[in-house]
C-alpha positions in Angstrom: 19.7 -10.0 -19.5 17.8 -11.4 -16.3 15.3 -9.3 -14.5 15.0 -9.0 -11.5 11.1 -9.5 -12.1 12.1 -13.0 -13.3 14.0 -13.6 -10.5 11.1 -13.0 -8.3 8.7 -15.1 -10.1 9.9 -17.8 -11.2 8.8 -21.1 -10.5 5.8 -22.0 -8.9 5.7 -23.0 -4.9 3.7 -25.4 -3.4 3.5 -23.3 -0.6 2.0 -20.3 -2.1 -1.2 -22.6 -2.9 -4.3 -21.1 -2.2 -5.7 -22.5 0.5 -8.3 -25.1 0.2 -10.4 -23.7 2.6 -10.5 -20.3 1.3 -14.1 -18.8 0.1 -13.9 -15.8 -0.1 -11.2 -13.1 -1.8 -10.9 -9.4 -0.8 -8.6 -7.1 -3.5 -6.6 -3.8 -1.8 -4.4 -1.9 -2.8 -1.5 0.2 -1.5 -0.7 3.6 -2.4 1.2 6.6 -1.3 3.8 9.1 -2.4 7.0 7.7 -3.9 9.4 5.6 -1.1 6.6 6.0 1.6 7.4 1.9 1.7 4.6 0.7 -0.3 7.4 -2.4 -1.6 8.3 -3.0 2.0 4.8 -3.2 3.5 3.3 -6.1 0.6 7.0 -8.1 0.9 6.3 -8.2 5.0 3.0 -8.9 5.2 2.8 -11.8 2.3 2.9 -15.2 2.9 3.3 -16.4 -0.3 7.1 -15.1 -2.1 5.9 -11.5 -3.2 5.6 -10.4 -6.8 7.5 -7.1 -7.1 8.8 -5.0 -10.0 11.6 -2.8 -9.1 14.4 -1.3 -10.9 17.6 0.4 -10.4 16.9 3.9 -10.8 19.2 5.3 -12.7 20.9 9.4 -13.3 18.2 10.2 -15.8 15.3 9.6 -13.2 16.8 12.5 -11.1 15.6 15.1 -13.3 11.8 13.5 -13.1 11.4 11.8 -9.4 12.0 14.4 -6.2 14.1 12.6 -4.0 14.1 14.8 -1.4 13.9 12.5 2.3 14.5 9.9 0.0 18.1 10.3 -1.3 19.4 6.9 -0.1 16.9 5.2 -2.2 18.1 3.5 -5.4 15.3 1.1 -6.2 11.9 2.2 -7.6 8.5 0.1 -8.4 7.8 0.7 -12.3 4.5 -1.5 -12.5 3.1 -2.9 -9.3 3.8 -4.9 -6.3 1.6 -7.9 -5.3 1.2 -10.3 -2.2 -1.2 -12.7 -0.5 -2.5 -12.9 2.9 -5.2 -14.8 4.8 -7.0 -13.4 7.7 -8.5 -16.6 8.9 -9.2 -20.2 6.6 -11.8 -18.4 4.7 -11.0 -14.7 4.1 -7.8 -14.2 1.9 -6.7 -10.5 0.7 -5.2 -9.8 -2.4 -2.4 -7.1 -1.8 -1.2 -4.9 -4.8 1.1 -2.3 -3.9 1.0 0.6 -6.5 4.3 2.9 -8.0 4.7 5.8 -6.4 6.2 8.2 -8.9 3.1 10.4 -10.9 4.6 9.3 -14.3 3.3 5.9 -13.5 0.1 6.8 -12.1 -1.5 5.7 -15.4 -1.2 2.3 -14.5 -3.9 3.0 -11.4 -7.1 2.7 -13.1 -6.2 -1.2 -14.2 -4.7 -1.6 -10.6 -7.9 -0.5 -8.8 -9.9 -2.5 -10.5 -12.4 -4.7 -8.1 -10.4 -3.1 -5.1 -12.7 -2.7 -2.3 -10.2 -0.1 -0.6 -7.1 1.1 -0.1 -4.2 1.9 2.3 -2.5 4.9 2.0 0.5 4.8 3.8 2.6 8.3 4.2 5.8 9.4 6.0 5.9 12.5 7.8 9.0 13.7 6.8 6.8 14.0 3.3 3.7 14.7 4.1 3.0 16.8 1.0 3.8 13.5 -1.3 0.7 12.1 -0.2 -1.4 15.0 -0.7 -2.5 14.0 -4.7 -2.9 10.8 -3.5 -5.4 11.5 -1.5 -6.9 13.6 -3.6 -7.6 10.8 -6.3 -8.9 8.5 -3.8 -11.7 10.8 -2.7 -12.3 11.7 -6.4 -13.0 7.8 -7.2 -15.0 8.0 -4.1 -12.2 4.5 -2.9 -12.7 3.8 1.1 -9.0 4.3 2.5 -7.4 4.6 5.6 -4.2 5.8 6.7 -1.2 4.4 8.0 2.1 6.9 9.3 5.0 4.4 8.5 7.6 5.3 11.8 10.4 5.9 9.8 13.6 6.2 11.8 14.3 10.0 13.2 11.2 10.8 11.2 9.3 13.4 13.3 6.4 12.7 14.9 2.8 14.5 15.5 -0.3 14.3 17.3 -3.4 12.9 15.7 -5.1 15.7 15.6 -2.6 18.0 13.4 -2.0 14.9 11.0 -5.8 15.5 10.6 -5.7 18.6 10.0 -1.8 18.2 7.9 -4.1 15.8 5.7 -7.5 17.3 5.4 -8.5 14.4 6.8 -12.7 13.9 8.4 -12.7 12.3 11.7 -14.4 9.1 10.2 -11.4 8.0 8.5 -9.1 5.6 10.1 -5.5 6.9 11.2 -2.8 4.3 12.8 1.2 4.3 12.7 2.5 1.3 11.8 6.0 0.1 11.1 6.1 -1.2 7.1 9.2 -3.9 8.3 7.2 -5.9 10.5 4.6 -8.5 9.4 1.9 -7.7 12.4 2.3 -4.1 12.4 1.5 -4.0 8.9 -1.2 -6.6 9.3 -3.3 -4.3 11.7 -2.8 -1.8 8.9 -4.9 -4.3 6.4 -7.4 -5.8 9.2 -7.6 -1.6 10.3 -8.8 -1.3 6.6 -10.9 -4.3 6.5 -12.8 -3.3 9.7 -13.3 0.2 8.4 -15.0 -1.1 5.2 -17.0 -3.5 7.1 -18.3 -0.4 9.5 -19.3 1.2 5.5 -21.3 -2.1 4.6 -23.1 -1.7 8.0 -25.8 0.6 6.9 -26.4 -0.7 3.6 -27.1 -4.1 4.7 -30.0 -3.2 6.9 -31.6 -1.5 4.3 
């Protein structure tokens, strides 16, 4: 039987080639409740052919996963997502999108290894989904901002009660972005990369 990992993989581009003027490499990751668009955001924002690991979810997920908002969905992430992007000819970011479902939440330690921070992206139709997640990344102490994915018909709120929805301090980072588009989920990742910068700041002077 073919995968459809193997599919994905196979066969080595020469344009997916690190650059040669690369120096220096920045590991994220991606994480949010389960079909927030974790998959879609790393496939359009990669410009080398994405690594991803889905399945067909099949009748005896139903049981285990809440599809609630997310009923149309019949593909699921059982390991990780991965993608490369370079922010100029010296910066590149490694881009690992995580699963979504809490039995595969194991598989986060090894994934957030060496990541500098994270994007949690959330839709609003969901909000509680991304509540746990949230909750582990200010456990581990992991720098994250977070980006509303503008789902269609998906209703929409002010900054101010997403903060509050969220539990979320003034200090972290809060844009909407749309997971299909390559620059809209760019911003997302330079948002992130500005935010860890401002954290560095201090430190530095010392």
């Amino acid at each position: 039987m073919v995968s459809r990992t193997s599919e994905t993989v196979a066969g080595p581009r020469t344009e997916d080639a690190l650059p040669s003027s690369a120096t220096s490499a920045v590991k994220i990751v991606i994480v949010g409740g389960f079909g927030v668009g974790k998959t879609t955001l790393v496939r359009s924002v990669s410009e080398i052919r994405p690594l991803t690991t889905e399945e067909t979810m099949t009748q005896a997920s139903v049981s285990v996963d809440d599809l609630a908002g997310v009923e149309r969905k019949n593909m699921t992430t059982v390991a990780m997502d991965f993608g490369r992007i370079s922010l100029n000819d010296e910066l590149v970011l490694y881009v690992f999108g995580t699963p979504g479902q809490q039995r595969f939440w194991f598989l986060w330690n090894g994934l957030f290894e060496g990541a500098l921070g994270a994007v949690v992206l959330v839709d609003t139709r969901r909000l509680e989904a991304s509540f746990d997640v949230l909750g582990r990344l200010e456990e581990s102490q992991t720098p994250f901002v977070v980006a509303v994915n503008a789902f269609d018909e998906a209703p929409s709120y002010s900054d101010d009660e997403l903060r509050e929805a969220l539990d979320l301090t003034n200090d972290v980072p809060l844009l909407v972005c749309d997971a299909r588009s390559r620059e809209s989920s760019k911003d997302v990742l330079l948002a992130l990369m500005r935010y860890l910068y401002s954290l560095a700041k201090p430190s530095e002077a010392m």
